[in-house]
C-alpha positions as CSV (number, residue, x, y, z in Angstrom):
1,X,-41.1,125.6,60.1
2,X,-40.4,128.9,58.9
3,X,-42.1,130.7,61.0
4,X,-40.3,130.0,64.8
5,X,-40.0,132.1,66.9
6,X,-36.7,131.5,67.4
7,X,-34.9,133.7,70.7
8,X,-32.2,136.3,70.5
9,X,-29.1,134.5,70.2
10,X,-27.6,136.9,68.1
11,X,-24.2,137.1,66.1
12,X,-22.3,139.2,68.1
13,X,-23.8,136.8,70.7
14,X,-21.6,133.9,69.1
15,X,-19.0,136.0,68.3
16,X,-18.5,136.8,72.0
17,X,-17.1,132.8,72.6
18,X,-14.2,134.0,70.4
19,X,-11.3,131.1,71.2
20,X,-14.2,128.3,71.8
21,X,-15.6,129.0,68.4
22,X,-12.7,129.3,66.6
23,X,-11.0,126.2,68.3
24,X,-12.0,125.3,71.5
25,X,-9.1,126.5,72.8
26,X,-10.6,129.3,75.4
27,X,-8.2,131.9,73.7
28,X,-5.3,130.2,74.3
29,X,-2.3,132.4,73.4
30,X,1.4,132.3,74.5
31,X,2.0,136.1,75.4
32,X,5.7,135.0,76.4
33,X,8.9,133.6,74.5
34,X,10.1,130.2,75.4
35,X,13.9,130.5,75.8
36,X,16.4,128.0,75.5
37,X,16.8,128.5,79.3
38,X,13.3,127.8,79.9
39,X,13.7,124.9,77.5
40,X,16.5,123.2,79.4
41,X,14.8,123.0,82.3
42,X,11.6,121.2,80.5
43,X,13.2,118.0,80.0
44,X,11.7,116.2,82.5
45,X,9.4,113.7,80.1
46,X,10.2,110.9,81.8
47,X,8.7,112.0,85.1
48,X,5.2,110.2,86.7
49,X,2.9,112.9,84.7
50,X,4.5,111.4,81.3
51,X,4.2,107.6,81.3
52,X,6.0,105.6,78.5
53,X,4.2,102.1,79.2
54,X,0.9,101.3,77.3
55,X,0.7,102.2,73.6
56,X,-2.5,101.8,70.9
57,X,-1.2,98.7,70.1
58,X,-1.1,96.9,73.2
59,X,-4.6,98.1,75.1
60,X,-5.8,96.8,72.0
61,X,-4.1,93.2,71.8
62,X,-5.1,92.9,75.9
63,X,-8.6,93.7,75.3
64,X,-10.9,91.4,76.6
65,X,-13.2,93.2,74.1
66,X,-15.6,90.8,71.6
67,X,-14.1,89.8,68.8
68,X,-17.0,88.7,66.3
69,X,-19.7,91.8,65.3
70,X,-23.0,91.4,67.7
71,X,-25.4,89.1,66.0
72,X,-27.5,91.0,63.5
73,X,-24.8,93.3,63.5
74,X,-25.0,96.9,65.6
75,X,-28.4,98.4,65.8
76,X,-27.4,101.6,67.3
77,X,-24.4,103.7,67.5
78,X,-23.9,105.9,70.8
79,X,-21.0,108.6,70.7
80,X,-19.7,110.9,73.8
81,X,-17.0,113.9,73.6
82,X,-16.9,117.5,72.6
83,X,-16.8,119.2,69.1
84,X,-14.9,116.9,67.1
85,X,-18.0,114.5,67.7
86,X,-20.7,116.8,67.9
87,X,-23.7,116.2,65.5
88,X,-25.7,119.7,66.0
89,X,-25.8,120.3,69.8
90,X,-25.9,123.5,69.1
91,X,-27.7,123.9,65.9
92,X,-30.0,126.5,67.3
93,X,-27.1,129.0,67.0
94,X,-27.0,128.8,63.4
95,X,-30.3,128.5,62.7
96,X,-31.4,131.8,64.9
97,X,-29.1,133.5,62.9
98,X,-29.4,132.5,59.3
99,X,-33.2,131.9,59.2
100,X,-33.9,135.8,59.2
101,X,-32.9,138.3,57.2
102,X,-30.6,138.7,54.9
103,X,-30.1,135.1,55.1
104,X,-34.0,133.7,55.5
105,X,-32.6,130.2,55.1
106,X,-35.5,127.9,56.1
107,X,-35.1,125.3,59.2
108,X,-36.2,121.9,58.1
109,X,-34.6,119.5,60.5
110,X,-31.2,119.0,61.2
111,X,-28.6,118.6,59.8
112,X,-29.0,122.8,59.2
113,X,-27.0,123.2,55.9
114,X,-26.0,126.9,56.9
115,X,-24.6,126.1,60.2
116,X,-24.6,123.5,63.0
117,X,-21.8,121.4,62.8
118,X,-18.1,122.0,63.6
119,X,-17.2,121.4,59.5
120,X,-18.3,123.1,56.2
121,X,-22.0,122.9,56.6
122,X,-24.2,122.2,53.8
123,X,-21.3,119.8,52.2
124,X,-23.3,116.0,51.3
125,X,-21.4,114.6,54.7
126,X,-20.7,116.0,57.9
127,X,-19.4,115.0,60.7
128,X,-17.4,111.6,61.2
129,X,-19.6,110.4,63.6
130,X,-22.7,110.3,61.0
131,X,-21.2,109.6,58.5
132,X,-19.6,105.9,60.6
133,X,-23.8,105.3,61.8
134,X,-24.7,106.0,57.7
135,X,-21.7,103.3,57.0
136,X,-23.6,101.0,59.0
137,X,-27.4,101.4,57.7
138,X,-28.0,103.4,61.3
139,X,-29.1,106.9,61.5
140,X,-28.1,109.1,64.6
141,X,-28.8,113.0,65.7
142,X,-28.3,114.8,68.6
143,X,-29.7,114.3,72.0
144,X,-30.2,117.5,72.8
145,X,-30.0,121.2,70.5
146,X,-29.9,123.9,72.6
147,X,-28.2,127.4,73.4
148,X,-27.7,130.2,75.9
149,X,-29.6,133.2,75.3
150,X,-30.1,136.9,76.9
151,X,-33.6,134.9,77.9
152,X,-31.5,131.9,79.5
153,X,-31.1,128.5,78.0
154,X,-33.3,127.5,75.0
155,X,-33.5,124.4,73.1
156,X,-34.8,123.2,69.4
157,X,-37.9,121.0,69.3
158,X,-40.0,120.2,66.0
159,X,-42.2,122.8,67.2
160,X,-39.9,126.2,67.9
161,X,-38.2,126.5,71.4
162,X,-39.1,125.6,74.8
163,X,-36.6,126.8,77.9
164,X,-37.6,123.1,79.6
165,X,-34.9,120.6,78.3
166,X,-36.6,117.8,79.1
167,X,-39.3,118.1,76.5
168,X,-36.7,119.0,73.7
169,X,-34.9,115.3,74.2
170,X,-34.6,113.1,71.3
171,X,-36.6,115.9,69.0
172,X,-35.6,114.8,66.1
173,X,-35.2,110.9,66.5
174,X,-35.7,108.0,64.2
175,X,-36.3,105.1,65.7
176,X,-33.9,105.7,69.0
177,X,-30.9,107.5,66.7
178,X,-30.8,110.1,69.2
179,X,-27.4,109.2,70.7
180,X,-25.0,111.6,69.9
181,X,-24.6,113.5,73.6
182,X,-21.4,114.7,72.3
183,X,-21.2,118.9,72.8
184,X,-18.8,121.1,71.6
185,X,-16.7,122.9,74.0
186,X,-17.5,119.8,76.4
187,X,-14.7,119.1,79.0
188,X,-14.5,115.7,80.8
189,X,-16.1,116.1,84.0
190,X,-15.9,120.3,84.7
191,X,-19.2,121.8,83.4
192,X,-18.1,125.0,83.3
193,X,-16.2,124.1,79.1
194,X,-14.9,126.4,76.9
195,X,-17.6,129.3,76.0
196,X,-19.9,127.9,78.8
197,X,-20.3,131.4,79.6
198,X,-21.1,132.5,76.7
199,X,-23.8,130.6,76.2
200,X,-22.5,126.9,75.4
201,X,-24.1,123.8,77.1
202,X,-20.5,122.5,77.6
203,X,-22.2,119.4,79.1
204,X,-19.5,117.3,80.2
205,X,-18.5,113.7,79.2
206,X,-19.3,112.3,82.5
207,X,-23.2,113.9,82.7
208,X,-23.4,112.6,78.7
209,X,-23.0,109.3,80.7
210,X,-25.9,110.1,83.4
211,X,-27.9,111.9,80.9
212,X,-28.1,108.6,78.4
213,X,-28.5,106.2,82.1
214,X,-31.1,108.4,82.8
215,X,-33.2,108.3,79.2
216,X,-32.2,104.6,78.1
217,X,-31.1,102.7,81.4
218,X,-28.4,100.2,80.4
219,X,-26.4,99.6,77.6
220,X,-26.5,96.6,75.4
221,X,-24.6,94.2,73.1
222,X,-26.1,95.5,69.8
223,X,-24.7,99.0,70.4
224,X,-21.5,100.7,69.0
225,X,-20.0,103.0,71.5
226,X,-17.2,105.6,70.9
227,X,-15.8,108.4,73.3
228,X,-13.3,110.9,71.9
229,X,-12.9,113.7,74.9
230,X,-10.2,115.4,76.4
231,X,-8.9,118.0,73.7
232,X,-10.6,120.8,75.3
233,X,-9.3,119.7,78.7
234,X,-5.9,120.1,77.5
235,X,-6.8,123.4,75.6
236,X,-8.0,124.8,78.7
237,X,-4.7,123.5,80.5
238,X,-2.6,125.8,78.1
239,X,-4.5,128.3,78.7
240,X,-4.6,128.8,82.1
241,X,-0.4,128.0,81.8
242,X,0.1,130.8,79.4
243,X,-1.8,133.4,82.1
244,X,-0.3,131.7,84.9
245,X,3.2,132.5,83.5
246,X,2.5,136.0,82.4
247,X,1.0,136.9,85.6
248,X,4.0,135.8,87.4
249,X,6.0,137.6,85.4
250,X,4.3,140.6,85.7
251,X,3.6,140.8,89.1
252,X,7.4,140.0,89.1
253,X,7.9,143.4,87.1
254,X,5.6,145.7,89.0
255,X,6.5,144.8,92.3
256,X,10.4,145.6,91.2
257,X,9.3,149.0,89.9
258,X,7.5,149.8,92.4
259,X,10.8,149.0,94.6
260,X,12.6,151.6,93.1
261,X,14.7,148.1,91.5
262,X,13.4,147.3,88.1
263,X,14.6,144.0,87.1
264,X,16.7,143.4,84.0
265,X,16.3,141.1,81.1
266,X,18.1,138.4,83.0
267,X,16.3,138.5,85.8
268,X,13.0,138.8,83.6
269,X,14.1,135.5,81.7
270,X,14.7,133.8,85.2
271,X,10.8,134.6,86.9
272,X,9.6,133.2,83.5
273,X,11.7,130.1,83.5
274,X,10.7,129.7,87.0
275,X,7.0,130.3,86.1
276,X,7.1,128.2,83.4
277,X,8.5,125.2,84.8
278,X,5.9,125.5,87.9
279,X,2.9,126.2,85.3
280,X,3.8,123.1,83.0
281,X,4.0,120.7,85.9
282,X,0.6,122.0,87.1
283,X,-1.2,121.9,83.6
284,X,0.6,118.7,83.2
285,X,-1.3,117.0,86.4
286,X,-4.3,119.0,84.8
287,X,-4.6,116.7,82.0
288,X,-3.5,113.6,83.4
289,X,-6.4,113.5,85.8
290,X,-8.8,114.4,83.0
291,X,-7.3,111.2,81.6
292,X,-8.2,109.3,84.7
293,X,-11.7,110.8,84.8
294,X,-12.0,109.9,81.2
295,X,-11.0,106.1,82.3
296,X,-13.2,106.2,85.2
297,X,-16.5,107.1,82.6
298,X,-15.6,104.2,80.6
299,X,-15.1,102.0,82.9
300,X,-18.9,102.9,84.0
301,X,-19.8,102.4,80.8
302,X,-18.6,98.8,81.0
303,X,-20.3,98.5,84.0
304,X,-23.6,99.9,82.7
305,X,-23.0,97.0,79.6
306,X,-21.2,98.5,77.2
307,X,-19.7,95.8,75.3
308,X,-18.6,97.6,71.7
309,X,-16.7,100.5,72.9
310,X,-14.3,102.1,71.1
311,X,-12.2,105.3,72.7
312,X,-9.8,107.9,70.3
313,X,-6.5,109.1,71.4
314,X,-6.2,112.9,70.9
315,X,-5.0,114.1,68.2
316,X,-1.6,116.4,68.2
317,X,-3.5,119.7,67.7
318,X,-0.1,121.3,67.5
319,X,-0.1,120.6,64.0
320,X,-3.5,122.4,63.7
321,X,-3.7,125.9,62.4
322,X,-4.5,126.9,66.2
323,X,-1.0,125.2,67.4
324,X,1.3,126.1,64.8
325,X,-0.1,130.2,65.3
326,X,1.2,130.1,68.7
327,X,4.4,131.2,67.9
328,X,3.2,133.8,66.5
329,X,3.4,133.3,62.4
330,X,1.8,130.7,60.8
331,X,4.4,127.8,61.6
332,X,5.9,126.1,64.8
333,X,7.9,123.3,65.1
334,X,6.8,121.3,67.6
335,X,10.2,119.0,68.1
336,X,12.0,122.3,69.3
337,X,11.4,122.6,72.5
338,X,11.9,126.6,72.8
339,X,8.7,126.9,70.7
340,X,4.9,127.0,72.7
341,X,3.7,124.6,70.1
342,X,6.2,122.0,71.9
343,X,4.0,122.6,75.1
344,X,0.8,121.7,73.3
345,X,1.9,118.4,71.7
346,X,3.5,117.4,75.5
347,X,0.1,118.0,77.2
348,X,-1.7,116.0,74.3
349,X,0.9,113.4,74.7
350,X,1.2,113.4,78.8
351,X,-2.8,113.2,78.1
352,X,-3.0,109.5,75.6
353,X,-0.3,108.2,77.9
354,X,-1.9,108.7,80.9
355,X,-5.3,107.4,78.9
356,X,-3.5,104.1,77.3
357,X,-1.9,103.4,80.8
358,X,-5.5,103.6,82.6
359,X,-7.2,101.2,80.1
360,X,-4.4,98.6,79.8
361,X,-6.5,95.0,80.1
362,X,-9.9,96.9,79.9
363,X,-12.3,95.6,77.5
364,X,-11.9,98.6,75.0
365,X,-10.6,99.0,71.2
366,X,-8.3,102.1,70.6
367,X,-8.5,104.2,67.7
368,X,-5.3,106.5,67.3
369,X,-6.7,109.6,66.2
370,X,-2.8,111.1,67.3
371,X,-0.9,108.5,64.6
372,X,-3.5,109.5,62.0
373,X,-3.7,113.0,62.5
374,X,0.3,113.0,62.0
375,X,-0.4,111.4,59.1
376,X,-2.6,113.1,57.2
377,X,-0.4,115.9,58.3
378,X,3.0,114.2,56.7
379,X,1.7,112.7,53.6
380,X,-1.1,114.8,52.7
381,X,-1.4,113.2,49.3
382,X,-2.2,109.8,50.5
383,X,-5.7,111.0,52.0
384,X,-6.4,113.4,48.9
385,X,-5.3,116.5,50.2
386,X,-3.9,119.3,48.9
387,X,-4.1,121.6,51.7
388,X,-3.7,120.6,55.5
389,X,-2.2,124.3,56.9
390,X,-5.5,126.7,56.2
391,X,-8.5,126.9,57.2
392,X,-11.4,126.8,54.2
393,X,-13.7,128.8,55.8
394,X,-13.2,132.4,55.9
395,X,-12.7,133.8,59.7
396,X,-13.3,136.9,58.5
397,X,-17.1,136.2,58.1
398,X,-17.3,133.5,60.8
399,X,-16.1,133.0,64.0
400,X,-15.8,129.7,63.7
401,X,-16.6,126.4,61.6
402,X,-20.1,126.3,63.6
403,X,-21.4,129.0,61.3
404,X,-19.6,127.9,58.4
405,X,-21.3,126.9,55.4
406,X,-20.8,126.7,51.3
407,X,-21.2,130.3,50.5
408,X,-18.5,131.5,53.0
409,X,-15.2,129.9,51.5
410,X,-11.8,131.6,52.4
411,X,-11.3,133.0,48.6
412,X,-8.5,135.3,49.4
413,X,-7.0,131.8,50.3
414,X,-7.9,130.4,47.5
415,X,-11.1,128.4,48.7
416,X,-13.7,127.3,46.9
417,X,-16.6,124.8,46.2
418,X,-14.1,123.2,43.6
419,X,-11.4,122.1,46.3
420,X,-13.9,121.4,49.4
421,X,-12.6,118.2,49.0
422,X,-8.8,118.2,49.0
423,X,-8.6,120.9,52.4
424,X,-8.3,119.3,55.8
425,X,-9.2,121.7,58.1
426,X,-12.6,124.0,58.2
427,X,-11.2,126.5,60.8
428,X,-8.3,126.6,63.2
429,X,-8.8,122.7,64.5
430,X,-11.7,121.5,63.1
431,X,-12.0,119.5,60.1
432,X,-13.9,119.8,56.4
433,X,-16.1,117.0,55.7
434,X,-13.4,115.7,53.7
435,X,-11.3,115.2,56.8
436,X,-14.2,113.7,59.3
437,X,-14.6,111.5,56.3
438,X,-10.6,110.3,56.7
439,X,-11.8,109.8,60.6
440,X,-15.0,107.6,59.6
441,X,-13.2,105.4,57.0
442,X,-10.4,104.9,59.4
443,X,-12.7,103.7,61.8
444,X,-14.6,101.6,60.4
445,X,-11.1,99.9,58.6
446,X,-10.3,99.8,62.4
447,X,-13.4,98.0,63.1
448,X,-12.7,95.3,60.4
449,X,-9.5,94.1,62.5
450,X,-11.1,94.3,65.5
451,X,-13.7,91.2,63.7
452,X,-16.9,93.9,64.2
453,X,-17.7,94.7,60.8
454,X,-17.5,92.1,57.8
């Protein structure tokens, strides 16, 4: 396989998706202050976009779910979502650019070890999602690698390319493991995700769901299904509040100046606070219907036969290098709420809530990717880590954890092969193997309780 003719997706191709590569988060940047004024006026959390009802604990205790492992114990594991899931969707990325010179890495089938993955690639595990189908004897790749190009979509088949997507399905399957339709940058229902244009499949959660209908029909009982979606919804949501607010403001300005009455600081602080609260209560409804589309894809996947399905609440990527930059610096406390980082967690939050509310009595098992992200975050040491505030790889070489690998360690950070294992995060958001590891372990002690694994 050294010989493809791969197309030109070309570094400065990948580097042009910027945000989405770096964290899925489109860019997001708060390019205005949060005042205490603004802050006063944002205490509205017990409103209808920020339920307080349904928690982990009791969708899980309702859950009409089985509670005994199928018989002969799961045969196949299925997994929907975006980046934090995503086995190699877009593998062809890396591999176009490291299998020429300088680099001349080989391809040999996936997993890639110079790129592929949103973690340290080339490290013995990857993502959580294999490493939970390894746990239990399974094997599992993608459904589909393939990229935007200057040519127009390509995708990976054992052969080379082909620009027809239908012949580059299940590729690289072992006995039926291609199952992971998870995508980076992969919103819940809009198509158009993060770096979309850019070149990015983006293909949304509820098209995973048609796209496996379509390939395998049904589910059935000797499958373990999980769906973790609905971070890059909410990334998108800030976003598009951040420019929504600095528009106003500055069409606020201009029109002023123009007026021959330039507006004063005051009056500067009041268009924002104004802005802001209209711009939160927006990206607020933003993310609570993703929640509900989310529900609606899996209650289909009930209705299709899913009977071992497990969904994740988001995590509080606040906490993440991306959320605790937004200030600024390289902290933000997310309990005060003058700070942008305080926006982030709400939107997660309004997001699970909304999400645990939906799937009260459905016959689901909740993982709580937020409590155990927090965790990790507070007591480091209990999960190993030394590290859980910089990213490993360097950001200076990569644009992101897609094209990170073992030879591009953060060094002036102090990164290196040595303490792979004791960093949690790979780039702005997304984990090292070490931390997908922390997710896999977690669910399959998860698992256990719920009576599906000895």
């Amino acid at each position: 396989m050294r010989n493809l003719p791969w197309p030109a997706v070309t570094l400065a191709t990948v580097l042009a998706l910027g945000g989405y590569w770096g964290a899925d988060s489109g860019g997001a940047s708060f390019l205005f202050p949060v005042s205490s004024a603004n802050a006063a006026g944002m205490r509205g959390d017990e409103g209808p976009q920020y339920p307080r009802l349904s928690t982990v604990s009791s969708v899980n205790a309702a859950s009409t779910a089985p509670s005994q492992a199928p018989d002969g114990g799961f045969k196949q594991t299925v997994v929907f979502g975006d980046s934090l899931s995503d086995d190699g969707a877009y593998s062809l990325a890396a591999i176009s650019i490291y299998s020429v010179a300088p680099y001349s890495v080989a391809f040999d089938g996936l997993p890639y070890p110079e790129g592929g993955q949103f973690t340290v690639n080339g490290a013995p595990s990857g993502n959580w999602t294999n490493i939970l189908a390894k746990d239990l004897g399974l094997r599992m790749t993608p459904n589909l690698v393939g990229y935007g190009s200057p040519q127009g979509a390509v995708y990976l088949t054992p052969f080379g390319v082909t620009t027809n997507a239908t012949q580059a399905l299940c590729a690289f399957a072992l006995q039926g493991s291609c199952t992971d339709f998870a995508e980076g940058g992969s919103m819940v229902r809009n198509p158009d995700g993060i770096g979309h244009a850019q070149g990015a499949l983006t293909i949304p959660v509820t098209q995973q769901v048609r796209n496996y209908r379509a390939q395998f029909g049904a589910f059935n009982p000797s499958q373990l299904i999980t769906v973790f979606a609905g971070n890059n919804d909410v990334f998108a949501a800030l976003a598009n509040l951040s420019t929504k607010v600095q528009s106003a403001v500055t069409e606020a300005v201009v029109e002023a100046a123009q007026a021959g009455s330039p507006l004063t600081q005051d009056q500067i602080a009041a268009v924002q606070h104004r802005a802001t609260l209209h711009a939160l209560t927006v990206a607020q409804s933003t993310v609570a219907a993703a929640a509900d589309q989310l529900a609606t894809v899996i209650q289909k996947i009930i209705a299709m036969g899913g009977q071992y399905v497990m969904v994740y609440t988001l995590p509080d990527s606040s906490l993440s290098p991306f959320g605790q930059s937004l200030s600024g610096g390289t902290t933000c406390n997310n309990q005060d709420r003058t700070q942008p980082c305080h926006i982030l967690s709400r939107l997660v939050k309004v997001f699970n809530r909304r999400l645990l509310n939906q799937l009260q009595g459905r016959p689901v098992k909740m993982i709580d990717g937020f409590a155990l992200f927090n965790q990790e975050i507070a007591q480091p040491a209990q999960f190993g880590f030394t590290n859980v505030t910089t990213p490993w790889c360097n950001m200076q070489i990569v644009p992101s954890s897609l094209l990170c690998n073992l030879n591009t360690p953060n060094a002036a950070a102090g990164a290196n092969l040595s303490n792979l294992g004791s960093w949690l995060f790979a780039d702005t958001v997304h984990p090292t193997p070490a931390g997908y590891q922390v997710i896999a372990a977690a669910t399959l002690h998860a698992m256990a309780g719920f009576g599906w694994v000895p």
